[in-house]
C-alpha positions in Angstrom: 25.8 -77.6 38.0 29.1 -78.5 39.1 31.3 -75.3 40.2 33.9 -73.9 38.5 37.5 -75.1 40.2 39.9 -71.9 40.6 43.9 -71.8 40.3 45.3 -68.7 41.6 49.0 -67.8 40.3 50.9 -65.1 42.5 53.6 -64.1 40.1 53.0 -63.0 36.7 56.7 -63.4 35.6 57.7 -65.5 32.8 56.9 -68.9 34.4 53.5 -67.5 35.9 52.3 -66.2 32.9 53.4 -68.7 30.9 51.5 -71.4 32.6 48.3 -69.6 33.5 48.3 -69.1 29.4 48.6 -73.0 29.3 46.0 -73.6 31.9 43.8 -71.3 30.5 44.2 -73.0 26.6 44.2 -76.5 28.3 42.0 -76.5 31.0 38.1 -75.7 32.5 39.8 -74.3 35.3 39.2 -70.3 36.6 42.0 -68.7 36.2 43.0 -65.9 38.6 46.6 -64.0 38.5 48.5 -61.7 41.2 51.4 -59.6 40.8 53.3 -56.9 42.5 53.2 -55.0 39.1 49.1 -55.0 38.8 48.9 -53.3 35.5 51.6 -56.0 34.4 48.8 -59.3 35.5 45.8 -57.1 34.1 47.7 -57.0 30.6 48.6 -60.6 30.8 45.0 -61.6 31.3 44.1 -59.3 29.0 46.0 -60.5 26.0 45.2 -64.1 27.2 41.6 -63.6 27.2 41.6 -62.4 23.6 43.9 -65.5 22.2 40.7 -67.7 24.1 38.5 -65.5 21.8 40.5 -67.1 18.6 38.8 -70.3 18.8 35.4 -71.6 20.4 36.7 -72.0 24.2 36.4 -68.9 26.4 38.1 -68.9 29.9 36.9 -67.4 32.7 40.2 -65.0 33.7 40.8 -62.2 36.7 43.2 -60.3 38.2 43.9 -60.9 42.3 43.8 -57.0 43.1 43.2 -57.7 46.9 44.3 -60.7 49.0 40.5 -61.2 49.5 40.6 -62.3 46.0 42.2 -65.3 46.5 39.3 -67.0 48.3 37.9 -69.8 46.8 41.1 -70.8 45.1 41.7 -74.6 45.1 44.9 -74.7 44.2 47.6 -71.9 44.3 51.1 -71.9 42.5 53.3 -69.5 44.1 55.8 -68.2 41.1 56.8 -65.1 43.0 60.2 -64.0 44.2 63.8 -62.5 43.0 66.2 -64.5 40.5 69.7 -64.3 41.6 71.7 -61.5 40.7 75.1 -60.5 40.2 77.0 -60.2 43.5 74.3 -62.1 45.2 75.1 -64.9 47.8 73.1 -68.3 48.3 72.2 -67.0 51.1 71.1 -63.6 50.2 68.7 -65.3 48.3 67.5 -67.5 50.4 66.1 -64.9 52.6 65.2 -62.5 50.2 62.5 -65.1 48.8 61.8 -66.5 52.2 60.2 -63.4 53.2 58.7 -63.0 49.7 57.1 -66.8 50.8 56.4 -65.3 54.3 54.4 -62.5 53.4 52.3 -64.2 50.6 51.5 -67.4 52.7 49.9 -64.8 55.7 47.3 -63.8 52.8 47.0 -67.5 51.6 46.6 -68.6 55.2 43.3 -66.2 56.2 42.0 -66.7 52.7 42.3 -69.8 51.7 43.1 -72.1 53.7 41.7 -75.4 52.2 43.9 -74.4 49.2 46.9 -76.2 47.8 50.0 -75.0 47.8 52.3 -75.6 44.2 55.6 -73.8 45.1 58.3 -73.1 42.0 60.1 -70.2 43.8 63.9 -71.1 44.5 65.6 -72.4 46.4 62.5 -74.2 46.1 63.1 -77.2 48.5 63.9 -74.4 51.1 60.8 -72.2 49.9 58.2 -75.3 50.7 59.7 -76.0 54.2 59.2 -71.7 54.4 55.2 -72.3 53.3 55.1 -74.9 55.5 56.3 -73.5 58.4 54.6 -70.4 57.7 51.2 -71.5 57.0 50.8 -74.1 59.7 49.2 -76.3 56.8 49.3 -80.0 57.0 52.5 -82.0 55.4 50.3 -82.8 52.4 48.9 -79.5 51.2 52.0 -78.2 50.0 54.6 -79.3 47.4 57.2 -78.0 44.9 57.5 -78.3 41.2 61.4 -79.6 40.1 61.4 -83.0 39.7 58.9 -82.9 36.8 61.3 -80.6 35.3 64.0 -82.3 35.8 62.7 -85.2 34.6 61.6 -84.0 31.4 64.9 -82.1 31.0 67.0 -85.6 31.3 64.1 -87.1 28.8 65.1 -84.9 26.1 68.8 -85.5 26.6 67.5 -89.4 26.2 65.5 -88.6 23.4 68.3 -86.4 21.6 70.9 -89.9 22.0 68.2 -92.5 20.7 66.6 -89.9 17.9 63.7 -92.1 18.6 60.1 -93.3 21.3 58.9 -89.5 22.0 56.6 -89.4 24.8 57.9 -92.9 25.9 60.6 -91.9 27.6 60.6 -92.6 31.8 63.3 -90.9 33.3 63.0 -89.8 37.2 65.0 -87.6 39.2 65.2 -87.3 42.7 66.4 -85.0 45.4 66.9 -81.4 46.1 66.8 -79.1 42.9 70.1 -77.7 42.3 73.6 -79.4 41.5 73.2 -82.6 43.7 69.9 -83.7 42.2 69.4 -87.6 41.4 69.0 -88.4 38.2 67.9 -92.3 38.5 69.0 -94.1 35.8 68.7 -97.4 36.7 64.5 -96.4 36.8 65.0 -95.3 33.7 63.6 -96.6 30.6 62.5 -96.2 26.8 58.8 -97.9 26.2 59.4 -100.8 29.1 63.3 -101.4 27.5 65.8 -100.5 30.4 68.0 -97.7 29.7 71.1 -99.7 30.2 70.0 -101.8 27.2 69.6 -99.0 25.2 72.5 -96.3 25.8 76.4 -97.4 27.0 77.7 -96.2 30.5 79.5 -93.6 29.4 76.3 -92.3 27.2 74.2 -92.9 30.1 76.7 -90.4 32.3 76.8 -87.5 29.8 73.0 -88.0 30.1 73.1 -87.4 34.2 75.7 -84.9 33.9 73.7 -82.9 31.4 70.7 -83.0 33.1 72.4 -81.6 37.2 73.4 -78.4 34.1 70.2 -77.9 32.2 69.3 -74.9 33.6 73.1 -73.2 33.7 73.0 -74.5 30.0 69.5 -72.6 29.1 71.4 -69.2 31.0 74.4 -69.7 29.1 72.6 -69.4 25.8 69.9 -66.7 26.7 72.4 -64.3 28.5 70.1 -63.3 30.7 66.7 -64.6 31.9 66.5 -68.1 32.6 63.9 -71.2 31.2 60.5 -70.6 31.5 58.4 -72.5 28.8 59.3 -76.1 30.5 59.2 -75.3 34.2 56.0 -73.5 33.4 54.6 -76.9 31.5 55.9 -79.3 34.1 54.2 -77.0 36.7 50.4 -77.2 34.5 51.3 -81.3 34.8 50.9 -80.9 38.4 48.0 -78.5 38.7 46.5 -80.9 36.3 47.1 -84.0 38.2 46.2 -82.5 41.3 42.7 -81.0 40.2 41.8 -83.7 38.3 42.3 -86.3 41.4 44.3 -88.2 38.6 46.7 -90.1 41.2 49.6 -89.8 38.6 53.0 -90.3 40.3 55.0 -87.7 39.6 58.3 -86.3 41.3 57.6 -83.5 44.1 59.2 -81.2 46.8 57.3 -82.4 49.8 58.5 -83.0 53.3 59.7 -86.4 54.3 58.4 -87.2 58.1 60.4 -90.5 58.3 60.2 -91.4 54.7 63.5 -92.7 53.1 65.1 -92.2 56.6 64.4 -88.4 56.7 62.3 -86.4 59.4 62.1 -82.7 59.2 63.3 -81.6 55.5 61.9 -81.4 52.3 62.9 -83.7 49.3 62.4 -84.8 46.0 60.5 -88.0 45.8 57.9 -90.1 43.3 54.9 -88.7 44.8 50.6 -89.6 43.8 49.2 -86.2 43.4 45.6 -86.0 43.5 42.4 -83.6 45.0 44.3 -83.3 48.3 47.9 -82.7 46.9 50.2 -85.6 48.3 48.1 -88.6 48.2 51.0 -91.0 49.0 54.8 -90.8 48.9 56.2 -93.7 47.0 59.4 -95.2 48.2 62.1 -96.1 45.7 64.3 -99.4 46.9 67.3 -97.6 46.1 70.8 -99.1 45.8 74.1 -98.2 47.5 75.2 -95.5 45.4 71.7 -94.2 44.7 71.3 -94.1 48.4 74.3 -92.1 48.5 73.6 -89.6 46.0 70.2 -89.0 47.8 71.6 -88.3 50.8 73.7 -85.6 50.1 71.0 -83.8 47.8 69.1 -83.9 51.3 72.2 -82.8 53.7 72.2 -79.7 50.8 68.8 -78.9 51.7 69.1 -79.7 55.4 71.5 -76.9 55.4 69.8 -74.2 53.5 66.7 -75.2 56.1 69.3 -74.9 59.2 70.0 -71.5 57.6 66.6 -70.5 57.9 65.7 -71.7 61.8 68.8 -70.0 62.6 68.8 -66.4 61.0 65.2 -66.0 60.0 62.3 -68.0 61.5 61.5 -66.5 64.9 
């Protein structure tokens, strides 16, 4: 009998509990959960473990009370780590989550070692290069979710000027999550029909622009909190991909050893996920301006990682 492939989540937040509640409706998968706040991940299993009860599928479900727990695990999505707050700097929250990253990859690192690493923390670009530096683990093992995200969020802002081809829609970004992401346009397209064909210049700009300001957008309406139910969704589409050895390209946070001109920073790039994380980076011919764009999403990040081998890593 074939055995039982475990995803542990550490961080039972919004966005870790969200998506171990769709990997758990969705999936065969074990499905282990760690928070600081213990009785908080007991509860969430709980209450998951009953919804699997309302139907015919039960999941197999448990709480990581020690870091001994997390043994086994094939993949892990890290989820932990502080929001920024009023008053808070870039900085300040940089190394608040690095060390949040630090300590978490010491327990991944003596107990699971094989695993795979599926970051979301922020400033996630930043938070990969932390794992990876932390863990020792090769280039391939570890990756961040945004570019899914961010693709889906400029999809919908396709879908919503068209009013039409649901779940057709091809829409990639690239770069560094935050403000100088790379929403590629010219990749983009509506069932094989280039997007150009299909929206004006202008339409296709108020696309882009919308997309860098989902996320503000989603604050500005909640008040406070931020999204959860879509970076949790685009994060199952990479556990899934990755467990399932599916060799889906997808966009990823991994780090670039030469690829698109870049040595030693992590970027967002059309990646094939499969059993071992990073099967193969895909490189885009990008134009001139595309080119451009990319480059300064990357000098963001290279900062941010400068930041971090100057004031934190010893």
């Amino acid at each position: 009998m074939e055995r039982v492939k475990k995803v542990g989540i550490i961080g039972a937040g919004h966005v870790g509990s969200t998506l171990a509640y769709i990997l758990s409706a969705n999936t065969p998968y074990e499905i282990v959960l760690q928070d600081k706040d213990k009785d908080r991940a007991r509860g969430m299993l709980l209450d998951m473990f009953q919804a699997s009860c309302v139907g015919p599928k039960f999941t197999k479900l448990g709480v990581i009370a020690d870091p001994k727990d997390l043994k086994g695990c094939d993949l892990i999505v890290i989820a932990a780590g502080s929001p920024r707050l009023p008053g808070m700097s870039r900085n300040d929250l940089l190394f608040a989550n690095a060390k949040v990253i630090s300590e978490i990859c010491k327990d991944i690192k003596e107990n699971s070692p094989e695993a795979i690493l599926l970051l979301v923390t922020n400033p996630l670009d930043a938070m990969v290069y932390t794992a990876l530096r932390e863990t020792g683990f090769k280039h391939k093992q570890i990756l961040g979710m945004a570019g899914v995200l961010d693709s889906a969020r400029m999809a919908s802002f396709i879908y919503e000027k068209l009013k039409c081809a649901p779940g057709q829609i091809v829409a990639p970004v690239m770069g560094g999550h935050g403000d100088d992401m790379v929403p590629l346009a010219r990749f983009s397209s509506v069932n094989g029909v280039p997007l150009n064909e299909l929206l004006s210049q202008e339409e296709i700009q108020e696309v882009i622009e919308r997309t860098k300001n989902a996320g503000a957008e989603i604050v500005s309406c909640l008040k406070k909190g931020s999204a959860y139910f879509a970076p949790a969704r685009a994060t199952a589409e990479m556990v899934i991909a990755i467990m399932s050895d599916s060799r889906k390209i997808l966009p990823s946070a991994v780090y670039l050893n030469g690829e698109y001109g870049y040595k030693d920073v992590v970027g967002g790039v059309p990646v094939e996920l499969g059993i071992n994380g990073v099967e193969r980076i895909v490189e885009l011919q990008l134009n001139q301006e595309e080119k451009a764009h990319f480059d300064r999403s990357i000098q963001s990040v290279e900062a941010l990682i400068n930041e971090l081998k100057t004031n934190y890593f010893k």
